[in-house]
C-alpha positions as CSV (number, residue, x, y, z in Angstrom):
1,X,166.7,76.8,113.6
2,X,169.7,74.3,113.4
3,X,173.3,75.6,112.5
4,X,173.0,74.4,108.7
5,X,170.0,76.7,108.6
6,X,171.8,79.6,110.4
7,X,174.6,79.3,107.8
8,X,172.5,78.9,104.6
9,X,170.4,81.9,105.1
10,X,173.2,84.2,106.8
11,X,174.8,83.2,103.6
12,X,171.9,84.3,101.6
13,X,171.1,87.1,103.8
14,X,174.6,88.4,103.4
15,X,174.5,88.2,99.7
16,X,171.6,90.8,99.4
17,X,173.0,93.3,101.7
18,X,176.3,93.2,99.8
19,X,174.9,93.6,96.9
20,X,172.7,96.3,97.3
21,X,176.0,98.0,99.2
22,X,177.9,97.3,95.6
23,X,175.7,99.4,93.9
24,X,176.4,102.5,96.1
25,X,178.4,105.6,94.3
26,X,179.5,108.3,96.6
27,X,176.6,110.4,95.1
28,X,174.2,108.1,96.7
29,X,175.5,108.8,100.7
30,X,173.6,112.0,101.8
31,X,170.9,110.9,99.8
32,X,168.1,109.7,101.9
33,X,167.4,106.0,102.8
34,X,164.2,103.9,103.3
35,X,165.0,104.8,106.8
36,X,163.7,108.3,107.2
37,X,166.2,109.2,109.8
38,X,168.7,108.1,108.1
39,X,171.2,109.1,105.3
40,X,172.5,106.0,102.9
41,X,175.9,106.6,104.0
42,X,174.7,106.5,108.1
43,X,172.1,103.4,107.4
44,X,175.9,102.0,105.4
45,X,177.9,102.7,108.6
46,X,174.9,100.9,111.8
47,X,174.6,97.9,109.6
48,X,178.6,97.7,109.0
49,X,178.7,98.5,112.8
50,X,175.8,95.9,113.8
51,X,178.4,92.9,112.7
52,X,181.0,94.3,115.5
53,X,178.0,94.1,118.0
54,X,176.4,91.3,117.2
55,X,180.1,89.5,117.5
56,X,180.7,91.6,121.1
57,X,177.5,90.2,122.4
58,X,177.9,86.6,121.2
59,X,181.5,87.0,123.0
60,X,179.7,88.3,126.0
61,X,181.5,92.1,126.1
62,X,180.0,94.2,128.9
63,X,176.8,96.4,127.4
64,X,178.8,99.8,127.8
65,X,181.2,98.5,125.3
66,X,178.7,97.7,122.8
67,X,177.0,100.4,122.9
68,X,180.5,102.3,122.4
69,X,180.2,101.1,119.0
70,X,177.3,102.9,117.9
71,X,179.0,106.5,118.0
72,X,181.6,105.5,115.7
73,X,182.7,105.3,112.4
74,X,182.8,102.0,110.5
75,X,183.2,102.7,106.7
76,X,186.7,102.5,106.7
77,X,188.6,103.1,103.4
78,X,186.1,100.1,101.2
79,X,182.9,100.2,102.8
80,X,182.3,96.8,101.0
81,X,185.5,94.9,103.3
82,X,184.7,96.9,106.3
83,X,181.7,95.3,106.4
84,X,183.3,91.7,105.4
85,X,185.8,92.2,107.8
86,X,183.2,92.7,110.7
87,X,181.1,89.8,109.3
88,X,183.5,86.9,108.9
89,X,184.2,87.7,112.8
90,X,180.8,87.8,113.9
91,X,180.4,84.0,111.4
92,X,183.2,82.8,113.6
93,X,182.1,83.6,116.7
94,X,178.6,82.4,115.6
95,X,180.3,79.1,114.9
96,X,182.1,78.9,117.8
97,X,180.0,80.6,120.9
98,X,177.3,78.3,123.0
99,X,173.9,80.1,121.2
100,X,171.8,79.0,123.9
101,X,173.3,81.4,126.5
102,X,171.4,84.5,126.7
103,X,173.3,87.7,125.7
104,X,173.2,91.4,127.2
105,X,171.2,93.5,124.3
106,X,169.9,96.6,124.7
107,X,166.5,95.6,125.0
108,X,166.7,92.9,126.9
109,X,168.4,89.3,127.6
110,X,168.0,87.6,124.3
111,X,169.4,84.2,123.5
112,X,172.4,84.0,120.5
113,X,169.8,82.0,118.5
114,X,167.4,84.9,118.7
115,X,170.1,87.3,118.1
116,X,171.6,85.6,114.9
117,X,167.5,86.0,113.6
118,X,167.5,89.4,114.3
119,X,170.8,89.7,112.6
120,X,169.6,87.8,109.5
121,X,166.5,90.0,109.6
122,X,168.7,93.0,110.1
123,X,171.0,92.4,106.9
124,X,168.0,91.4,104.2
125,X,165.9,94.4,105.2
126,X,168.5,97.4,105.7
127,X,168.7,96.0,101.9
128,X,165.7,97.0,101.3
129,X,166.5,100.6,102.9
130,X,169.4,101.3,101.1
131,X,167.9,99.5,97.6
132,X,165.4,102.8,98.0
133,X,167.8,104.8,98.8
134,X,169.6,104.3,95.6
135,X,167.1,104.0,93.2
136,X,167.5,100.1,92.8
137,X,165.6,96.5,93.3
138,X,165.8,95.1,96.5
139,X,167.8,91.9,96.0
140,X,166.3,89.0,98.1
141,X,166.0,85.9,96.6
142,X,162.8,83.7,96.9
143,X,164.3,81.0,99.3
144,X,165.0,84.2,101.6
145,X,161.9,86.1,101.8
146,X,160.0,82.6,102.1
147,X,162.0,81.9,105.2
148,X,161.5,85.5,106.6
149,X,157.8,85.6,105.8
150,X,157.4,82.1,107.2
151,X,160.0,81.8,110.0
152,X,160.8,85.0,110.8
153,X,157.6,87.4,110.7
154,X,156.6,86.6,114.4
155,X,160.2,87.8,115.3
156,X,159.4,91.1,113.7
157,X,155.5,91.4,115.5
158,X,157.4,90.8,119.0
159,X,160.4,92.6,118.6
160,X,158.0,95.9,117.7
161,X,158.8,99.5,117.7
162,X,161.9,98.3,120.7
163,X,163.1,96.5,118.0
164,X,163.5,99.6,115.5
165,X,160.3,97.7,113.7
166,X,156.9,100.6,112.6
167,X,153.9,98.9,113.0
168,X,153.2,96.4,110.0
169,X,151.3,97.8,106.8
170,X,148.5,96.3,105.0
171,X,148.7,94.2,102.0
172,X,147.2,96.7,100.2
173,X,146.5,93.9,97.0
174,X,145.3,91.5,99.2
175,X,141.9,92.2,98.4
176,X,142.0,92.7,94.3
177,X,143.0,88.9,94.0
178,X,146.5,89.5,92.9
179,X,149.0,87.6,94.8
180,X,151.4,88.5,97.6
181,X,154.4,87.8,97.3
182,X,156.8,87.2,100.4
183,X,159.0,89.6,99.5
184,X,155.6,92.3,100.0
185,X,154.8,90.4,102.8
186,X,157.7,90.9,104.4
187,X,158.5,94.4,103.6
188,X,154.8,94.4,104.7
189,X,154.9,92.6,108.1
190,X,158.2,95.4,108.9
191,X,156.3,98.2,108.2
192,X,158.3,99.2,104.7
193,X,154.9,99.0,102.7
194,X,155.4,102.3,101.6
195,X,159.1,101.5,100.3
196,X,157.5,98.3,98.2
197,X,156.7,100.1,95.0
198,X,160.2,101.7,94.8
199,X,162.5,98.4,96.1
200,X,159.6,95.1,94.4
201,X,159.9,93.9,90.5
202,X,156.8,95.3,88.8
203,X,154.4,93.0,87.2
């Protein structure tokens, strides 16, 4: 994956998950996500958190320090620019950084390529989470869900339950004839089959 295609789909990955954030009222944050353990508003403050870390392991920060992180509170005053805020820095170092060179994450030595995927991965699916949290359609576009289902799915099998990943689901139309689409087969492939009905168009 070439830089052009790192920006065009953290572009269009970013779009979803800050859409599906727009739509959140504070009635919506103790509700619960598409993440069983978590609430909307805690699901709201790892991912806002997961641009700080993903930009302290790009910049090589020590692994007690990113793992600080996770134990605090990210929301700020807009939970909307908090997570901007966090982002543009984690673009810039993404821009900037060698993303060959392998980084300290928690589960293991990953290289900055691998860890921009995961990020990528990370924003269009949490979408998904908090879309079922609040009622709503998950808002991927086409060109995103191909490139996760095409590019991105084998990422998902290997990365596994160390990942955060449940084990996939079955395409459960697969065998009527009716078409998957890559959205399902992605939500599929993560192991959010059971959020599909809830987050997918009807048709």
């Amino acid at each position: 994956m070439d830089l052009s295609d790192i920006d065009k789909y953290l572009d269009r990955a970013e779009t979803c998950w800050e859409t599906a954030l727009s739509r959140v009222v504070e009635a919506d944050l103790d509700s619960p996500s598409g993440c069983r353990e978590w609430t909307n508003e805690q699901l709201i403050n790892h991912l806002i958190g997961g641009g700080l870390r993903y930009e302290k392991l790009l910049a090589q920060a020590p692994p007690a320090i990113v793992e600080a992180t996770r134990g605090q509170n990210h929301l700020g005053e807009d939970r909307l620019e908090s997570f901007r805020a966090h982002e543009r820095a984690f673009r810039k170092t993404t821009g900037e950084c060698d993303l060959d060179a392998e980084v300290p994450h928690r589960i293991g030595p990953i290289s900055g390529h691998q860890l921009v995927k995961m990020r990528i991965l990370e924003l269009a699916l949490h979408a998904a989470d908090l879309s079922a949290g609040t009622g709503d359609e998950w808002p991927i576009d086409d060109s995103l869900a191909e490139f996760m289902s095409a590019e991105l799915s084998g990422l998902i099998v290997e990365l596994g339950s160390t990942g955060g990943y449940a084990p996939p689901s079955a395409d459960d139309h697969a065998d009527e004839g009716a078409p998957v689409s890559y959205a399902q087969r992605v939500l599929n492939i993560s192991g959010r089959g059971e959020i599909a009905n809830a987050v997918l168009p009807s048709h």
